[in-house]
Structures are given as C-alpha cells and as structure tokens.
C-alpha positions in Angstrom: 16.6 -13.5 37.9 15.4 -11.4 35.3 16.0 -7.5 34.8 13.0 -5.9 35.2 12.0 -2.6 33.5 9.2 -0.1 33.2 7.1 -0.7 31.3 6.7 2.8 29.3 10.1 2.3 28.4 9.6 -1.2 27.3 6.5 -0.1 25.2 8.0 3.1 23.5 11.2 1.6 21.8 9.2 -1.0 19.5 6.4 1.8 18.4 8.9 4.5 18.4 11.2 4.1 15.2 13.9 5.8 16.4 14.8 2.5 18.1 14.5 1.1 14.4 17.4 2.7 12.5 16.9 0.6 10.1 13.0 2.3 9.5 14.4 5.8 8.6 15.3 5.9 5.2 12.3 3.8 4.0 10.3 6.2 6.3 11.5 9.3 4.3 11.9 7.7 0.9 7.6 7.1 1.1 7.4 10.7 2.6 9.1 12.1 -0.2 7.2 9.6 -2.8 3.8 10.3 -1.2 4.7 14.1 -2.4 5.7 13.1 -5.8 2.5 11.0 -6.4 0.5 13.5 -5.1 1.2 15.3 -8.1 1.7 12.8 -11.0 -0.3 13.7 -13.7 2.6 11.8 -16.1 -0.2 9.3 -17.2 -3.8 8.4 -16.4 -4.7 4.8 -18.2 -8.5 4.0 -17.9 -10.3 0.9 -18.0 -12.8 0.1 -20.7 -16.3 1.3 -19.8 -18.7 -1.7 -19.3 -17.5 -5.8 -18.2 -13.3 -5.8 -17.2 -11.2 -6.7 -20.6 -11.3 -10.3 -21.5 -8.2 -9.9 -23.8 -5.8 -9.3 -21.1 -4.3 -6.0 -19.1 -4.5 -2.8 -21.3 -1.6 -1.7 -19.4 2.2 -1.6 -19.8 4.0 -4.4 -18.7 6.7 -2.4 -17.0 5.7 1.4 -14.8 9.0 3.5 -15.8 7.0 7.0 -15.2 4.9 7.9 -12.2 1.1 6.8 -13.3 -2.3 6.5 -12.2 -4.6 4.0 -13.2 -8.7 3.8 -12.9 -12.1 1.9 -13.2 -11.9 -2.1 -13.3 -9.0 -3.9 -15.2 -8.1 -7.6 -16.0 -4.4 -8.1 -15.7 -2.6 -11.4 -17.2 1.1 -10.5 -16.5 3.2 -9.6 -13.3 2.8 -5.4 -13.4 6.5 -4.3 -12.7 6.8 -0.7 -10.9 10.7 0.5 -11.3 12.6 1.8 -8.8 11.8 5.8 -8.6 8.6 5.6 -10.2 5.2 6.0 -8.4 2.3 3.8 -9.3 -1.1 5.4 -7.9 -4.6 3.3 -8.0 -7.6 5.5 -7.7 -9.7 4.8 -5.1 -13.1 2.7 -6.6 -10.5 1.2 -8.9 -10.4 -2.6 -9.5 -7.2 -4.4 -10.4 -7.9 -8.2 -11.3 -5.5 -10.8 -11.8 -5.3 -14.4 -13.8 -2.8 -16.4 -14.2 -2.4 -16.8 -18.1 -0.2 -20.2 -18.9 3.2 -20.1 -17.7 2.4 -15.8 -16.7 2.3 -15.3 -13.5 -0.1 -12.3 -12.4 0.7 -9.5 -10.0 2.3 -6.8 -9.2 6.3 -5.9 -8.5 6.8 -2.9 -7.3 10.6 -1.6 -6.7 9.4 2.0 -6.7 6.5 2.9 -4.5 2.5 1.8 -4.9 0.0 3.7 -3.8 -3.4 2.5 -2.9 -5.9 4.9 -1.2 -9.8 4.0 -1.2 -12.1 4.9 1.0 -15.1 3.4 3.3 -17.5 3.9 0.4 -15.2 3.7 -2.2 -12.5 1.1 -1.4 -9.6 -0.1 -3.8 -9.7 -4.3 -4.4 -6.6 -6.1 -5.6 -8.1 -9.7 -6.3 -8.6 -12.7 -8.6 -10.5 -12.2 -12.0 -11.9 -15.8 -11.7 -15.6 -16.2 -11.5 -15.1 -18.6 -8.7 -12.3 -17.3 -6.7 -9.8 -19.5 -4.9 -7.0 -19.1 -3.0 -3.8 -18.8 -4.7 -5.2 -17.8 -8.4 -2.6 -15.0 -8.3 0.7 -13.8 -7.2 0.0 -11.2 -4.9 1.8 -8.0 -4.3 5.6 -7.9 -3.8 7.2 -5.0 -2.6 10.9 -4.8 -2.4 13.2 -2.0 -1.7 10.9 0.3 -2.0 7.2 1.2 -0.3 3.9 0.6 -0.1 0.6 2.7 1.2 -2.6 0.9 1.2 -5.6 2.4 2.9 -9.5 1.1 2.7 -8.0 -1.7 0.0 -8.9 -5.4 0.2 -6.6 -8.2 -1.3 -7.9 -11.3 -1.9 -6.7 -14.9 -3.4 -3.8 -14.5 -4.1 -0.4 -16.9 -2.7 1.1 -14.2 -0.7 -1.6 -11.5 -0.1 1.6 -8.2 0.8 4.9 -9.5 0.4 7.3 -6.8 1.9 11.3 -7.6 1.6 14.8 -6.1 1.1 14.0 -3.2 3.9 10.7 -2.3 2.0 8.4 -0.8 3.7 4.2 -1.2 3.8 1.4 0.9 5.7 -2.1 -0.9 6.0 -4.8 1.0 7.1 -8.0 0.0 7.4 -7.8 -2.9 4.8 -9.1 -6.8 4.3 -6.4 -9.1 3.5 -7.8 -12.2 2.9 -8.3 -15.3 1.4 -5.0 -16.4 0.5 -3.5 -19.5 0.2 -0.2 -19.1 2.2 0.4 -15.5 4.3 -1.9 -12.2 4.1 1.5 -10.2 5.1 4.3 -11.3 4.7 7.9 -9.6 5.7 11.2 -11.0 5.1 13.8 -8.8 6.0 10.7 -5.6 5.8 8.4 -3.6 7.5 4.7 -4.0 7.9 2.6 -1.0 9.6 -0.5 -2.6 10.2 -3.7 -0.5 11.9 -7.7 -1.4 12.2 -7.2 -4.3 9.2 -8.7 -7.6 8.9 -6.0 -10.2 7.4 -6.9 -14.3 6.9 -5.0 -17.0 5.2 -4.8 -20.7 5.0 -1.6 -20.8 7.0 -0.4 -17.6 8.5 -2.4 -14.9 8.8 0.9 -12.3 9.5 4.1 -14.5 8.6 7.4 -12.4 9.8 11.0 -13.0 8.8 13.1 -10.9 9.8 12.4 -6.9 10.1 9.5 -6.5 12.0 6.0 -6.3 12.2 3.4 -3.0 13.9 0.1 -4.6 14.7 -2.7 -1.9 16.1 -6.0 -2.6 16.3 -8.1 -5.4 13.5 -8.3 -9.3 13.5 -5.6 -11.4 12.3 -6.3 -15.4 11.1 -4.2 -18.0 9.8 -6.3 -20.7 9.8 -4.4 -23.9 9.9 -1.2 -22.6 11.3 -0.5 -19.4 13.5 -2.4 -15.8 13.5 1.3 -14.3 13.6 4.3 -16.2 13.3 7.4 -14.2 14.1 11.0 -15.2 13.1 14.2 -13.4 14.1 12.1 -10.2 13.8 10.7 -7.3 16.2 7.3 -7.3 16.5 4.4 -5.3 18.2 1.2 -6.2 18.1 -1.6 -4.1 20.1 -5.3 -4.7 20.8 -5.6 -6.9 18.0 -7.8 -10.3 17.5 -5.5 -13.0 16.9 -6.7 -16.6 16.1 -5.4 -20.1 14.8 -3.5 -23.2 15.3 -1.6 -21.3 17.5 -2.8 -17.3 17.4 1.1 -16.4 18.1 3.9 -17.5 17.8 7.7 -15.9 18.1 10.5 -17.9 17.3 13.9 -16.2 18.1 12.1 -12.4 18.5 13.5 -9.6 20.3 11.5 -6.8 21.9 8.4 -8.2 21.5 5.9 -7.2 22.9 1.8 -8.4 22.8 -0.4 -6.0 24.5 -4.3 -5.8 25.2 -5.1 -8.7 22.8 -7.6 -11.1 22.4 -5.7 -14.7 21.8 -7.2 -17.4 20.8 -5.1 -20.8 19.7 -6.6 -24.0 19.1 -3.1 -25.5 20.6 -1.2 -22.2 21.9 -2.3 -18.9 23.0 1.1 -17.1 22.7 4.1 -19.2 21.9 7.6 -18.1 22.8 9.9 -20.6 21.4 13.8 -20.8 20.1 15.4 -18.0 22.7 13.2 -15.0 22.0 14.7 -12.0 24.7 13.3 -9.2 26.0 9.5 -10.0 25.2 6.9 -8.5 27.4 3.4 -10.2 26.9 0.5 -7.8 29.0 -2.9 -7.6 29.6 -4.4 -9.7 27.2 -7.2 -11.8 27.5 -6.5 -16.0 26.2 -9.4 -17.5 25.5 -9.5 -21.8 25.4 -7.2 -23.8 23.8 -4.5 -26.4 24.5 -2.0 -24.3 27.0 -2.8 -20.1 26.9 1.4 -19.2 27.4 3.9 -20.9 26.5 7.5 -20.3 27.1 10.6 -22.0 26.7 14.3 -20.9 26.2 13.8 -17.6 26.6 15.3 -14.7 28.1 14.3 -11.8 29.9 10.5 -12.5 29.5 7.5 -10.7 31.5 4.4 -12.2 31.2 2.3 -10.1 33.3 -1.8 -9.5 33.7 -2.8 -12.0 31.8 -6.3 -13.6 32.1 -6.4 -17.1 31.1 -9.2 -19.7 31.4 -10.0 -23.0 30.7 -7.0 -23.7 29.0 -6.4 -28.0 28.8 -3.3 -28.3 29.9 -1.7 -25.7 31.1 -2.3 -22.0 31.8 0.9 -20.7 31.5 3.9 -23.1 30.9 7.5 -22.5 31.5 9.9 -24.5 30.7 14.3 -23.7 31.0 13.1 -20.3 30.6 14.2 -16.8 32.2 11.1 -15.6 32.9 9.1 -13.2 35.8 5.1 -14.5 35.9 3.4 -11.7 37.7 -0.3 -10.5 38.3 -1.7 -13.3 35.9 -5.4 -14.5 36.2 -5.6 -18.3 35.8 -8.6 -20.4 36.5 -10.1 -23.4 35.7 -7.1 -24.9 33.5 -6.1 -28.5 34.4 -2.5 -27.0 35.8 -2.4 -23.0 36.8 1.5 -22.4 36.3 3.4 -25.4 35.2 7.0 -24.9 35.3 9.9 -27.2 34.2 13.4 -25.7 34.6 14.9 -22.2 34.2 14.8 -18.8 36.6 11.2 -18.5 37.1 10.0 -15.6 39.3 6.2 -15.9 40.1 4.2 -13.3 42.1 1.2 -11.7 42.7 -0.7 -14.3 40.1 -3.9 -15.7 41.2 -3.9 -19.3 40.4 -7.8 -20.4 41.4 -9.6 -23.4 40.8 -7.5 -25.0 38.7 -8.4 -29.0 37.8 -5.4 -30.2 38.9 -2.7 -27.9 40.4 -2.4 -24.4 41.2 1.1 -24.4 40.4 2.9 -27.9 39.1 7.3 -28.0 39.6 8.9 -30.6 37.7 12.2 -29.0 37.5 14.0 -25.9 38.4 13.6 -23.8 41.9 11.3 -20.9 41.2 10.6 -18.1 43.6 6.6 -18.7 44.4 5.4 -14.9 47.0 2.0 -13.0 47.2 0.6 -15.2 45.0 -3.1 -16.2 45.7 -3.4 -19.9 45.0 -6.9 -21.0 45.9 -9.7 -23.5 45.4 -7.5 -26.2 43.0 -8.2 -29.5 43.0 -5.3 -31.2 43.5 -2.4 -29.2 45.0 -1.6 -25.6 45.6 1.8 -26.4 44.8 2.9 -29.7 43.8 6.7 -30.6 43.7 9.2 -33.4 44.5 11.9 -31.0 44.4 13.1 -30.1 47.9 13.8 -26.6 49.4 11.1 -24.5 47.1 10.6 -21.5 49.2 6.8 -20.9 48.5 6.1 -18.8 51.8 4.4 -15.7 51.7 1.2 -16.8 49.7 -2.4 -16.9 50.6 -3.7 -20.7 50.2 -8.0 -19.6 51.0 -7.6 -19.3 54.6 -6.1 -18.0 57.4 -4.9 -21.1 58.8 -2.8 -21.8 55.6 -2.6 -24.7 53.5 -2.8 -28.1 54.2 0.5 -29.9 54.8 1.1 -33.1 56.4 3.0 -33.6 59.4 3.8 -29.6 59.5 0.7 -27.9 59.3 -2.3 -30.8 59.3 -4.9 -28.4 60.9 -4.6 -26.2 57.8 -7.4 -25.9 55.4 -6.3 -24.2 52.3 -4.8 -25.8 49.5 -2.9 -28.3 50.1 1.0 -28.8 49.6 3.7 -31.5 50.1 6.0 -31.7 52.9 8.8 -31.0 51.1 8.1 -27.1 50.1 8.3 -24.6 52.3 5.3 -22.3 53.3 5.7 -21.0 56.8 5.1 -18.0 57.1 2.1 -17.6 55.1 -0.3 -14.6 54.4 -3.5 -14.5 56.6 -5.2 -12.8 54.3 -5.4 -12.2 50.4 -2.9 -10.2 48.8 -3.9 -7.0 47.1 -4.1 -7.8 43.4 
C-alpha cells in the first residue's frame, strides 16, 4: 500500500527551497543583483517623446553595463543582457517588438532583468504590430541568470517567459498572454509564479525540468493543457487552471495541487508516465471528460476532492499506487473506476453516480468507510472475486442489495462475488 505522510510535511518541502538545493544560488545571485540595480545609474536611454520610433530600437544591441531604459520604444533586434549586467525597465515603460526580415525580436538576458510596474502604472513587453497576433515576437529568454517581473504584461509573442539553464523568474501580479506556444516556459529553470493571469494557444505553464511555484491567478492553455509538467517539481496553489486538460504531470515528483479550481475539457488533473509522491487536495473539478486521472504512478494521495458531473469517470485509476480518500463524487457516469495497481479507497462519498459508485476491472483494492449511495447501477461492480468491500454504508441500514446473500437489502446494490458483511448501519463521519 502506499506510505502515507502528513500532510504539513508533504506541503512544506515543495514551497520551502531548502528542499531545492538547486534554488540557492539563483536565489542569492537575484538578491545580490536586485541590490546592484537598485543603484544603477550607469545609463538611462529614453524613448522619443511622441508615437514609438518607426526606424527601429534606439537602443544597443548588446547590455554590457547595468542600464535603465524608459517611455515607449520599438525594438527590431533580439536585446542581449550579458552575464553580470542588470537591465532595469521603468515602470510605465513600453518595450515593443517586430520581427524585421530574417531579425528576430526579443530579449536575451544572461545577466538579470528587472521589470517593476505598478497597478496604475504597469510595464508591457508586447508586439509593435497594429493588429497583434500571436507569435509576432520572440519573447523573453532568460538563461543562467534571473528575472523579476511585477505588475508587467507580455503579450504575442512565441514563448511569453522562457526560463532555462537553472535561471530563475519571479512573476508577481502580471498578464502573460496571448502567445502562440507557452506563457512560461521552464526547461531545466525556475518559475515563481503569484496572483498572475497567463494564456496561450497550447500551454498556458509548459515545465521541463526544474520546477514550477504556482500561488494564486488563472492559468489557460487553450488547445492543450493549463500546466503541463515534465520531469519537474511543481506546486501549484489556489490557482484557476483551464484547457484541454487544466493539468497535466508527466514523470513529476512532489507534486502537489492544492485548493484549485480545475477545469479540463478531457482531464481535470492528469498523472501520467510514473509521477511519485504527488499529493492532489482539496480542489474543486468542474465538468469535463474524467476529473482525476491516474496511471503508473507511485505513492499518490488524492484526497478531498469534489468532483461532479464528470462523463466518464470521476476519478480513474489505473496500475497505479494510489490512496483515494475523503473525495466528493457525484453525478459522473462511474464514481471511482479502477483498473489494476494498489488502490486504497476510504472515507470517499461516491453518490448518485449514472452508472456505478465504484467500477473494478482489475486489481484488488481496499474499499472501507466509504459512503456509496444513490448510483444507478452498482455500488460496486466487479467480476473479480474476493474484493473485501465491508465496512461501507450502501443508504441504509439493511445494507446493499445482494443476491442470494443479502436479497432483503435496500441499498446499493452489489454482485455476489464482493464481500460486504459486515456493513455500517449508519453513515460514516466524513
């Protein structure tokens, strides 16, 4: 079965860097750059009063000393900021890009950006087009070194925030949208993401490798996943998530999805290619194809969960290590669909499901103090014998309905070959 753990403990590690070792030096290289740009007063380049430039960027090519830059500028190149060097945009400040013939516009930043607006006067990296599309620019690509962003919207560009090579980004309060393949992207990076709205065509957060901090905002990709996660470790708290699928994590570790709003046109939360140690709690998955699913994983809690009115399944499990506990599932076709693995389900309330409260094809989970009422078809239904499902309220005290063994029973009904004596005569305390 799986190991349990507290939850605290579970929680703390992926918020806490110090589980992160990997987080530190980034963490106090942008402390000691934040200091540095504090005070740069190297260079100030100003925009042109009146319309942006229509002959291009007025400024270098290539950052080599720490600099600020101002007011609304057209930009035709890639803007390179070296490695050491500080580039700070004022808040108000406008930096729009084209891409001129075979220049690609954007920014490259080795050294550290800074990008601090406000609510009334916010910083936008965007395209200089007058009809804006998705993918009329690079984006911004930090690598090796760091990123701050606060009250700044990106818009239509390819990649929105690129973030590789242990570079690390903080987004606070930002809009990241409108772009054509990821808002953020991290490969091999780290992405602190709090009270921001992101959208793309594909992924709204895309993560690969390194690992992704998610607190608060909405997150869209529209034809794909809200969050796609890849061989990374990801949190992501009280957020929005919405898409294709809203999340996905392929091959995570220590995830963990908590107080969210989910909503996935196919999948609610996808756990796929043997994520471990993922804990997914007390979020809310709104319609969609099947709200959890789970396969080939290990070590998995999926716990207080409310999911409704999902197609297929509510939650599905299938060869997976996996404890279901305290879930809230009504009115899918199938409450609890498993099919194979070391399933653990208790204490879930599987009511009036379409079809089944809770559907076995394979596997012999433990089924106790579960509260499977009011579904249409079975309470349980299995053709694999010696299930021990006793312990569980079926709606009444006379327990569920079972040929042969208990035909005065009016509960749910289940086949003869699970076993449900001795029930609970009363509903367990949720």
């Amino acid at each position: 079965m799986p190991i349990g753990w507290a939850r605290d403990s579970h929680l703390e590690p992926i918020i806490m860097t110090p589980r992160i070792p990997q987080l530190r030096t980034p963490l106090a290289a942008m402390a000691v750059a934040w200091i540095v740009a504090c005070s740069a007063t190297d260079q100030t380049l100003l925009a042109p009063d009146g319309d942006p430039a229509e002959d291009g960027s007025p400024l270098p090519g290539v950052f080599d000393d720490d600099t600020t830059v101002s007011g609304e500028l057209v930009i035709r190149e890639m803007l390179r900021v070296s490695r050491g060097t500080t580039l700070t945009v004022a808040a108000g400040s406008a930096l729009l890009f084209r891409d001129d013939g075979d220049s690609i516009a954007g920014i490259d930043v080795a050294g550290v950006l800074l990008a601090q607006g406000s609510a009334s006067s916010p910083v936008r990296f965007g395209s200089a087009d007058t009809v804006p599309r998705a993918g009329d620019w690079e984006g911004i690509y930090v690598h090796g070194g760091s990123a701050v962003l606060a009250h700044t919207r990106i818009d239509h560009a390819r990649i929105g925030l690129r973030v590789s090579g242990g570079a690390l980004a903080r987004i606070d309060s930002c809009v990241i949208d409108s772009h054509e393949q990821s808002a953020v992207m991290t490969e091999s990076g780290w992405a602190n993401i709090t009270g921001s709205t992101l959208e793309a065509e594909r992924f709204g957060v895309r993560a690969e490798g390194g690992g992704v901090v998610v607190r608060g905002g909405s997150i869209t990709g529209k034809s794909e996943a809200g969050f796609l996660g890849h061989a990374s470790t990801d949190t992501v708290l009280a957020a929005t998530l919405d898409g294709e699928d809203a999340l996905v994590i392929d091959g995570g570790y220590q995830t963990l999805v908590r107080g969210c709003v989910l909503q996935g046109d196919r999948y609610g939360v996808s756990l796929v290619g043997r994520v471990s140690d993922a804990l997914i709690d007390s979020n809310t998955v709104l319609p969609g194809m099947t709200g959890i699913f789970v396969v080939d994983s290990r070590r998995t809690q999926v716990s207080r969960n409310t999911i409704r009115k999902s197609i297929d399944a509510g939650i599905e499990c299938r060869d997976a290590d996996v404890e279901v506990t305290a879930n809230l599932v009504d009115t899918c076709d199938i409450g609890l669909w498993v099919a194979g693995g070391d399933v653990m389900a208790s204490g879930n309330a599987l009511a009036g499901n379409h079809s089944d409260g809770i559907r076995i094809d394979a596997g012999v989970p433990e089924i106790v103090g579960n509260s499977i009422v009011g579904n249409g078809g079975y309470g349980v239904r299995t053709e694999v014998y010696g299930i021990d499902a006793s312990g569980n309220w079926w709606g009444d005290a006379s327990g569920p309905y079972q040929e042969l063994y208990n035909p005065g029973g009016t509960g749910d009904r289940v086949p003869r070959v699970l076993i449900v004596n001795p029930w609970l005569d009363a509903p367990p305390s949720q």
